[in-house]
PyMOL Python script that loads the backbone (N, CA, C, O; Angstrom):
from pymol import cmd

cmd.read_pdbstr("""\
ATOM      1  N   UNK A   1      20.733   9.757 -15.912  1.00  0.00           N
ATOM      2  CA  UNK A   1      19.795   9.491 -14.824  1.00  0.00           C
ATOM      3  C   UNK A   1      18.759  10.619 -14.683  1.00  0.00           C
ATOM      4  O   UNK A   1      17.751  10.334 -14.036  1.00  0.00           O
ATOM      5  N   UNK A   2      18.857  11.829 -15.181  1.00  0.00           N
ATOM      6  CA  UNK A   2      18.161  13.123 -15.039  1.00  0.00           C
ATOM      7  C   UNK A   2      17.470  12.686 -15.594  1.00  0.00           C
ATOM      8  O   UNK A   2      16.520  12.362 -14.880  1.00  0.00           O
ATOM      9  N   UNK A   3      17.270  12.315 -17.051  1.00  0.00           N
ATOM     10  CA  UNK A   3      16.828  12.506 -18.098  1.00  0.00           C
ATOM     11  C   UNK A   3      15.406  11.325 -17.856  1.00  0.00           C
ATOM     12  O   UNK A   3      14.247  11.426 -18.258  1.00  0.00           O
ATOM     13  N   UNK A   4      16.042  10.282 -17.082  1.00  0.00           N
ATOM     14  CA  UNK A   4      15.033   8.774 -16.864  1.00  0.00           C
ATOM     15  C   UNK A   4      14.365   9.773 -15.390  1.00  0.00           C
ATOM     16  O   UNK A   4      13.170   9.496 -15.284  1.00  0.00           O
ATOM     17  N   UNK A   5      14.695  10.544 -14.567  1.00  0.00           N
ATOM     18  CA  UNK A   5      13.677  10.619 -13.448  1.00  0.00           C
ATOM     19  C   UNK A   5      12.455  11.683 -14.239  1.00  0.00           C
ATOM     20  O   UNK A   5      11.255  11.780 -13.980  1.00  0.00           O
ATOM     21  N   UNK A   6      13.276  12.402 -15.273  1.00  0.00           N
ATOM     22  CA  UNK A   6      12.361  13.544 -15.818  1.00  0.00           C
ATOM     23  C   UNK A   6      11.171  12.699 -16.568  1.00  0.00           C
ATOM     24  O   UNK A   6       9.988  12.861 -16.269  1.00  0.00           O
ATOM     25  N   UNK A   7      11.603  11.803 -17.549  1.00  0.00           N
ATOM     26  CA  UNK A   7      10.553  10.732 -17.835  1.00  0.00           C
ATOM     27  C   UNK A   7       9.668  10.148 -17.247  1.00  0.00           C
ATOM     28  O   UNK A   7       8.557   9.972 -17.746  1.00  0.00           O
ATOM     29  N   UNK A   8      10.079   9.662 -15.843  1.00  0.00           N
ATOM     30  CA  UNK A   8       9.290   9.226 -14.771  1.00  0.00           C
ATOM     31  C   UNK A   8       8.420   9.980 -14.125  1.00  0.00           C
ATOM     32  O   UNK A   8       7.409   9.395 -13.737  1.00  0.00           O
ATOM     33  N   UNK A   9       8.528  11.269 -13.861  1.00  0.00           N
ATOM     34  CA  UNK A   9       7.982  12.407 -13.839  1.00  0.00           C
ATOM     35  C   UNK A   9       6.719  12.621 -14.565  1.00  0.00           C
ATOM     36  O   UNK A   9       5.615  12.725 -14.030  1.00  0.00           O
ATOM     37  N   UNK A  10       7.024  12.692 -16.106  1.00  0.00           N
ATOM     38  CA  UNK A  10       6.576  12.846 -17.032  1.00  0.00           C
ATOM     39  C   UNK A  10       5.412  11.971 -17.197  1.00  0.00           C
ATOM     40  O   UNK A  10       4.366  12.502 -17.568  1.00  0.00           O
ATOM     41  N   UNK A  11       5.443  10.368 -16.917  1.00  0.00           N
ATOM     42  CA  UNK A  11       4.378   9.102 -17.267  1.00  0.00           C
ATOM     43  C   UNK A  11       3.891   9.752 -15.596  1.00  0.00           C
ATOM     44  O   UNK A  11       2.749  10.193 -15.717  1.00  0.00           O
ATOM     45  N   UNK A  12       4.289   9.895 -14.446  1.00  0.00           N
ATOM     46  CA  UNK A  12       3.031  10.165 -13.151  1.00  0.00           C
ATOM     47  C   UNK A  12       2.185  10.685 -13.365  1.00  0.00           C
ATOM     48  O   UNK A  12       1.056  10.319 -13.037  1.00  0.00           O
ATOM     49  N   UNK A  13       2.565  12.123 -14.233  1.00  0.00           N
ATOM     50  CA  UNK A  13       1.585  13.075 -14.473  1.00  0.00           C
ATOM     51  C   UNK A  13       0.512  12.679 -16.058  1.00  0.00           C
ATOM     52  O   UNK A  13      -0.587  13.116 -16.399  1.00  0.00           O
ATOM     53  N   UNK A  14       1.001  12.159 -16.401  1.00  0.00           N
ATOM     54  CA  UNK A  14       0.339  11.764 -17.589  1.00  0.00           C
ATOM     55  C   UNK A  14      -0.548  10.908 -17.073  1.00  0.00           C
ATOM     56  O   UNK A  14      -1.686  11.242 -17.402  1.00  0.00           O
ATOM     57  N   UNK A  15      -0.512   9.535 -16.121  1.00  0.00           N
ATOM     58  CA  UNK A  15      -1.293   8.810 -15.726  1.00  0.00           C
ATOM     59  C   UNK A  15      -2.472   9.759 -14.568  1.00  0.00           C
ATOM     60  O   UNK A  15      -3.682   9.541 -14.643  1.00  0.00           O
ATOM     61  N   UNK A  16      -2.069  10.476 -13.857  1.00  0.00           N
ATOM     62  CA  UNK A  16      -2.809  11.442 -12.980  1.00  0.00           C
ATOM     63  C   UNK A  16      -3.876  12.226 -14.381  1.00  0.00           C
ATOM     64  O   UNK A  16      -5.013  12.687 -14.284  1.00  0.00           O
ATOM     65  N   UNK A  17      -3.327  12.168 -15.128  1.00  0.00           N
ATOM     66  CA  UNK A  17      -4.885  12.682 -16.008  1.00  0.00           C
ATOM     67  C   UNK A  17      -5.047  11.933 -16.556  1.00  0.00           C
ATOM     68  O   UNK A  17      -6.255  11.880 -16.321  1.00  0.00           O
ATOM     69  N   UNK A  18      -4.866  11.048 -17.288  1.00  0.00           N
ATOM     70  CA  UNK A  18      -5.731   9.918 -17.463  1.00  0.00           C
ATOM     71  C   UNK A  18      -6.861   9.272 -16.525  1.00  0.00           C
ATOM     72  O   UNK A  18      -7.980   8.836 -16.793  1.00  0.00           O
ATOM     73  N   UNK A  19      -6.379   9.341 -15.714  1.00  0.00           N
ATOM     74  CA  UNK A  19      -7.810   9.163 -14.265  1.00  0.00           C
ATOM     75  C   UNK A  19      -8.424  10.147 -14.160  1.00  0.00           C
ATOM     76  O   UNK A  19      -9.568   9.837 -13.829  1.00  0.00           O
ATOM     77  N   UNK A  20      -8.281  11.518 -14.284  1.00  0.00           N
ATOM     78  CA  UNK A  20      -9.067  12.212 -13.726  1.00  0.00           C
ATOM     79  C   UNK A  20      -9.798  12.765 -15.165  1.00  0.00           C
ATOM     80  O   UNK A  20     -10.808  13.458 -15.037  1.00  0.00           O
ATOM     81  N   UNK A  21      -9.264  12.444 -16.613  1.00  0.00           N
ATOM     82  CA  UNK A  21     -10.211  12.119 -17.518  1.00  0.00           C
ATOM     83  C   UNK A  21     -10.974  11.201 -17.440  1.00  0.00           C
ATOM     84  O   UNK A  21     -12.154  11.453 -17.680  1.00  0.00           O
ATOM     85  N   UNK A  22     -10.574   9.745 -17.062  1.00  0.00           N
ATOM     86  CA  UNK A  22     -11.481   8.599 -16.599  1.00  0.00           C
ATOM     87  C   UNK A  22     -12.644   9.019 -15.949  1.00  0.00           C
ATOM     88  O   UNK A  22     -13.768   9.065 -16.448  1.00  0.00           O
ATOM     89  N   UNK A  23     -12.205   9.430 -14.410  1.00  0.00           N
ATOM     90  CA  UNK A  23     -13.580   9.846 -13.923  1.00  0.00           C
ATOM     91  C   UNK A  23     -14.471  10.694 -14.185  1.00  0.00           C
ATOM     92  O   UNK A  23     -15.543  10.616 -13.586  1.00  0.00           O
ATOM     93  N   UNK A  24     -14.251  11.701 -15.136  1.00  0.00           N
ATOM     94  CA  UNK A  24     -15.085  12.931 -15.715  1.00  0.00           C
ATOM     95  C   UNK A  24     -15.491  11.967 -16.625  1.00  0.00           C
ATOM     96  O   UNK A  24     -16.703  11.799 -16.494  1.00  0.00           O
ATOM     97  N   UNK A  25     -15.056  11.313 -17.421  1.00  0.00           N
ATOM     98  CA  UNK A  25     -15.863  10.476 -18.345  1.00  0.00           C
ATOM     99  C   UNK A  25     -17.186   9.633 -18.282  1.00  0.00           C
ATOM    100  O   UNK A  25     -18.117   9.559 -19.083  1.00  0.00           O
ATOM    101  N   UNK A  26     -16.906   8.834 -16.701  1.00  0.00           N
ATOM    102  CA  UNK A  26     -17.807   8.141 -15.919  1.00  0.00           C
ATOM    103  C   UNK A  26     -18.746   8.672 -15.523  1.00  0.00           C
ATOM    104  O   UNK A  26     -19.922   8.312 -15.482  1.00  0.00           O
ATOM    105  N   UNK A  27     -17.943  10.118 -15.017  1.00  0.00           N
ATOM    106  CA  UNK A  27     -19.414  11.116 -14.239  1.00  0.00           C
ATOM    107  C   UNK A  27     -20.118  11.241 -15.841  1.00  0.00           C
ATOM    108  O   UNK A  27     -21.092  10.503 -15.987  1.00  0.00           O
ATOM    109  N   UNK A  28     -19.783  11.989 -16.911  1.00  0.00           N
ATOM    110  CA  UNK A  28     -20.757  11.879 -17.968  1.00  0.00           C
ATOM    111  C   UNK A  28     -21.471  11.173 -18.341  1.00  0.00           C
ATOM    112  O   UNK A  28     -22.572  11.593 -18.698  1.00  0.00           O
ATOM    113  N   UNK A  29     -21.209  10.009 -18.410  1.00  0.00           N
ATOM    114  CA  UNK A  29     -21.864   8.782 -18.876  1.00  0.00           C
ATOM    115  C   UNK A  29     -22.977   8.496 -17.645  1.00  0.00           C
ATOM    116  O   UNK A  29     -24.039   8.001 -18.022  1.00  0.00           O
ATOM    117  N   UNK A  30     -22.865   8.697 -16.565  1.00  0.00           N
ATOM    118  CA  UNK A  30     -24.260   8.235 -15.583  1.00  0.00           C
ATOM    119  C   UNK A  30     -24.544   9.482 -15.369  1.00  0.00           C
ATOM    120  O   UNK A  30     -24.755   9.578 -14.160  1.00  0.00           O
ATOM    121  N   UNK A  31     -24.690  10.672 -15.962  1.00  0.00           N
ATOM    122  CA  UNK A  31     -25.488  11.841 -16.088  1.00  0.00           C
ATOM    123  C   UNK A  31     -26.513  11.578 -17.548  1.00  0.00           C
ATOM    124  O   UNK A  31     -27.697  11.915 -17.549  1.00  0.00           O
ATOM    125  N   UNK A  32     -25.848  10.939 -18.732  1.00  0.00           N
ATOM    126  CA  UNK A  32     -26.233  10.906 -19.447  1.00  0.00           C
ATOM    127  C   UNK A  32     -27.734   9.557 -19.156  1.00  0.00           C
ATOM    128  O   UNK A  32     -28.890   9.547 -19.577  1.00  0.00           O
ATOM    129  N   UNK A  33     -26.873   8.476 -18.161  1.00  0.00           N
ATOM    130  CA  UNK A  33     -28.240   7.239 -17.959  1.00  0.00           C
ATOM    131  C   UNK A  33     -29.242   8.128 -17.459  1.00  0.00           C
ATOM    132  O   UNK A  33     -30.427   8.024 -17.776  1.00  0.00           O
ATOM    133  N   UNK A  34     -28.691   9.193 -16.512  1.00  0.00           N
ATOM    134  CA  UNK A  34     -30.360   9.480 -15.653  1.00  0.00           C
ATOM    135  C   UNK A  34     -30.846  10.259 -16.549  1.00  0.00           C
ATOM    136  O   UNK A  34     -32.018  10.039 -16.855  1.00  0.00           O
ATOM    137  N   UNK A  35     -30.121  11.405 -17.251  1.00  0.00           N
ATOM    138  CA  UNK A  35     -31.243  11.644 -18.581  1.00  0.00           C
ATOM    139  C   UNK A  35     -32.135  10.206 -19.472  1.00  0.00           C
ATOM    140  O   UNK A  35     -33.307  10.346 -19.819  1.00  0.00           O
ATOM    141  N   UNK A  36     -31.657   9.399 -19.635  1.00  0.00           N
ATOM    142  CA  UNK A  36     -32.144   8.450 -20.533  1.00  0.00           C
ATOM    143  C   UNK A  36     -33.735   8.138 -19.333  1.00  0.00           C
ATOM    144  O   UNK A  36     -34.929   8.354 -19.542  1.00  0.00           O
ATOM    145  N   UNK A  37     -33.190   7.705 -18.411  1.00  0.00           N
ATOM    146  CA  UNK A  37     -34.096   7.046 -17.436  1.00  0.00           C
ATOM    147  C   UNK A  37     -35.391   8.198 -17.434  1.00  0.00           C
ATOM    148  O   UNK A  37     -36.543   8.042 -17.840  1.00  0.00           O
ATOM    149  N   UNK A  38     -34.825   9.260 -16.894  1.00  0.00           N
ATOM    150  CA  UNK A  38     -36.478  10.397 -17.094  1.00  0.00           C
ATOM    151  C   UNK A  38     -36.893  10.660 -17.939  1.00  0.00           C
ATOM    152  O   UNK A  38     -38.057  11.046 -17.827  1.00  0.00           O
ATOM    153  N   UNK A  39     -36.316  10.655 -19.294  1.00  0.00           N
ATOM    154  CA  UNK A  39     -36.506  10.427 -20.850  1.00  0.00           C
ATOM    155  C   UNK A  39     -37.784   9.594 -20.635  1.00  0.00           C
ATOM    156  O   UNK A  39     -38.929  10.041 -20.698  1.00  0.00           O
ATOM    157  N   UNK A  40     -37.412   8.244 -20.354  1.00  0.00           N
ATOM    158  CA  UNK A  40     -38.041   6.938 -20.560  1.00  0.00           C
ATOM    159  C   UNK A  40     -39.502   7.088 -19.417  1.00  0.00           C
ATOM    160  O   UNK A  40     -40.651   6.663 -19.542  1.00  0.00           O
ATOM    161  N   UNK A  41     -39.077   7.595 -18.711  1.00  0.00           N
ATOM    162  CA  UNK A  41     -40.200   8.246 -17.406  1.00  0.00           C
ATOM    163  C   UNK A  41     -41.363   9.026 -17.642  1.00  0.00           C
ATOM    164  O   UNK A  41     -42.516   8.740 -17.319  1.00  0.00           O
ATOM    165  N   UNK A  42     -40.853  10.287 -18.379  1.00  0.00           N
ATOM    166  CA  UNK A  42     -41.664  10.918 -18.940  1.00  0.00           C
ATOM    167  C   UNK A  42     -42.560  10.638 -20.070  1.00  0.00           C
ATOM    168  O   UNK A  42     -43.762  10.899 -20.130  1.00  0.00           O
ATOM    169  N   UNK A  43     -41.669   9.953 -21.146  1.00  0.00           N
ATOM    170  CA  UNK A  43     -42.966   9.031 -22.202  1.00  0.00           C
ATOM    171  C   UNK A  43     -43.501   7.988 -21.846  1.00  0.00           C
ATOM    172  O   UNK A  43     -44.283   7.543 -22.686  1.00  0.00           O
ATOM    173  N   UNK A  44     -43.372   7.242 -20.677  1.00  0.00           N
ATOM    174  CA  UNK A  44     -44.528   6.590 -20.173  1.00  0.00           C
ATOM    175  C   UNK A  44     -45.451   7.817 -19.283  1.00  0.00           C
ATOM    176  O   UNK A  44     -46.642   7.543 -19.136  1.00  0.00           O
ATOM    177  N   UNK A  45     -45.240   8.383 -19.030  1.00  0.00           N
ATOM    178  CA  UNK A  45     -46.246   9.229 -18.761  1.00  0.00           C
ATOM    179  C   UNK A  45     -47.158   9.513 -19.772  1.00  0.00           C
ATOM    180  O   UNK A  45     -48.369   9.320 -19.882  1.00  0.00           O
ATOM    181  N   UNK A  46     -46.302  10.020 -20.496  1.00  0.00           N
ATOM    182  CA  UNK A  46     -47.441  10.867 -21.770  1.00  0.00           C
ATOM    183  C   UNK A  46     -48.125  10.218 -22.100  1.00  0.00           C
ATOM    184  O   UNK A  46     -49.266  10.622 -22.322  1.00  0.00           O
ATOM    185  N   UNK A  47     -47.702   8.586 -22.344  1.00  0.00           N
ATOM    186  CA  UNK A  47     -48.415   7.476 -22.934  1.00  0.00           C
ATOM    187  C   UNK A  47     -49.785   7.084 -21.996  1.00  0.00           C
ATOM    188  O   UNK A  47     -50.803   6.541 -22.423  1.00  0.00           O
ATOM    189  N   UNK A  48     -49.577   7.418 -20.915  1.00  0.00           N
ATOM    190  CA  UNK A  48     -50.524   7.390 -20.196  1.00  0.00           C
ATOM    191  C   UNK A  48     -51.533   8.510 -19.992  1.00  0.00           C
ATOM    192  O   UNK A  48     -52.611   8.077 -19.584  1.00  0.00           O
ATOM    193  N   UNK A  49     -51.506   9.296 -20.093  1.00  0.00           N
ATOM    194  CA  UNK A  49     -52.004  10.443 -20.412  1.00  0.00           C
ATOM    195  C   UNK A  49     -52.652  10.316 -21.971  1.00  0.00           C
ATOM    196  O   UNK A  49     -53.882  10.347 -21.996  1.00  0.00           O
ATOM    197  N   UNK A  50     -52.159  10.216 -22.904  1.00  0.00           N
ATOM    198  CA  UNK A  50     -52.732   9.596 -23.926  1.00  0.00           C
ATOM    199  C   UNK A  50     -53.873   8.937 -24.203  1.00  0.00           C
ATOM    200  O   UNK A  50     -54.801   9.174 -24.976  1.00  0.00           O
ATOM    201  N   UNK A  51     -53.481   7.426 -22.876  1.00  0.00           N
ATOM    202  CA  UNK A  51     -54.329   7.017 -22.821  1.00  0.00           C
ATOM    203  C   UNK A  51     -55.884   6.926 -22.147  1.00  0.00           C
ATOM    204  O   UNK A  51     -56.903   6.253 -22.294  1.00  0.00           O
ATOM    205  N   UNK A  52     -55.485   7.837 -21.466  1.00  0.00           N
ATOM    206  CA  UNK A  52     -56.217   8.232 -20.186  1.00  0.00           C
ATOM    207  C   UNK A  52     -57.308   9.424 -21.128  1.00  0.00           C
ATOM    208  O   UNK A  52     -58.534   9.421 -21.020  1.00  0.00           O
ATOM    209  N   UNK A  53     -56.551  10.339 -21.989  1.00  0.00           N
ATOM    210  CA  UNK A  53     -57.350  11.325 -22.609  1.00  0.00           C
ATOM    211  C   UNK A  53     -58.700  10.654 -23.795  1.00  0.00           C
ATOM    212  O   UNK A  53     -59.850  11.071 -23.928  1.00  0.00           O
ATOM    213  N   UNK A  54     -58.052   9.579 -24.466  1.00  0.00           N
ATOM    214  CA  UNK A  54     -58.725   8.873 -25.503  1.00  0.00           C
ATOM    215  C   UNK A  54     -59.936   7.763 -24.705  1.00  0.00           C
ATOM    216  O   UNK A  54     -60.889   7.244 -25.286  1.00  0.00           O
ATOM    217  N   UNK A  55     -59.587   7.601 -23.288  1.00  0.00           N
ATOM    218  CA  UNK A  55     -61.116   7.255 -23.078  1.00  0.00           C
ATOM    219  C   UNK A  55     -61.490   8.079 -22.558  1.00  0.00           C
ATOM    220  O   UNK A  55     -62.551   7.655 -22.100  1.00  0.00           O
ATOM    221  N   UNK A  56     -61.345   9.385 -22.160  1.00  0.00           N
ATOM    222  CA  UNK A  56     -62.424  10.434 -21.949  1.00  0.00           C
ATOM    223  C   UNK A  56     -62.968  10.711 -23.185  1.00  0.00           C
ATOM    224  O   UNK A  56     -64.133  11.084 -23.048  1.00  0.00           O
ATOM    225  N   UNK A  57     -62.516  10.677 -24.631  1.00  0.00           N
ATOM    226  CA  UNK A  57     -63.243  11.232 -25.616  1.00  0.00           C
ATOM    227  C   UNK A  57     -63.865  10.398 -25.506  1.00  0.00           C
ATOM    228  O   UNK A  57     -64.977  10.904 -25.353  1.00  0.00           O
ATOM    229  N   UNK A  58     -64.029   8.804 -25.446  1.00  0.00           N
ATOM    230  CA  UNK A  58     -65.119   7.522 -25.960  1.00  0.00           C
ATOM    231  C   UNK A  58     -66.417   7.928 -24.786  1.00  0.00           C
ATOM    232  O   UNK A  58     -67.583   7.537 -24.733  1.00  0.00           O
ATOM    233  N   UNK A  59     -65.890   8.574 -24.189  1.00  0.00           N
ATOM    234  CA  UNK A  59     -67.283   8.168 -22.574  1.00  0.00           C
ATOM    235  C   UNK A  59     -67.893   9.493 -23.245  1.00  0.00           C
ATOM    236  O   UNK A  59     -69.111   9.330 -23.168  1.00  0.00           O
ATOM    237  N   UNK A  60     -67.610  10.872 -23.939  1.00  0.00           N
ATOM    238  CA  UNK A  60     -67.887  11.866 -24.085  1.00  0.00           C
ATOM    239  C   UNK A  60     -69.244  11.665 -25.419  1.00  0.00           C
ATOM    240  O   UNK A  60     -69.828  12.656 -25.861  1.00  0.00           O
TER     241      UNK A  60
END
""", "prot")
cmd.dss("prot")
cmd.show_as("cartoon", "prot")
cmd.util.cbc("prot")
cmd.orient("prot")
């Protein structure tokens, strides 16, 4: 009976990090979207800027 509560023991704590790897995982992954998103933010900018610069050369 020791031996089965020590086991039981053993899978709580094993499952207690498995979640709290889970959620560090999750937090990474939507750190990583909002990089993507200002990624994607910023080269529409530039693109605009781009475009914005190339008709100042035509009017010039």
């Amino acid at each position: 009976m020791i031996k089965n509560n020590h086991f039981i023991k053993q899978i709580h704590a094993f499952n207690e990090l498995y979640s709290k790897l889970n959620i560090q995982i999750q937090n990474i992954c939507i750190k990583q979207l909002k990089m993507i998103k200002a990624n994607d933010l910023n080269t529409n900018q530039i693109d605009t800027l781009r475009e914005q610069y190339q008709l100042l050369l035509k009017q010039i």
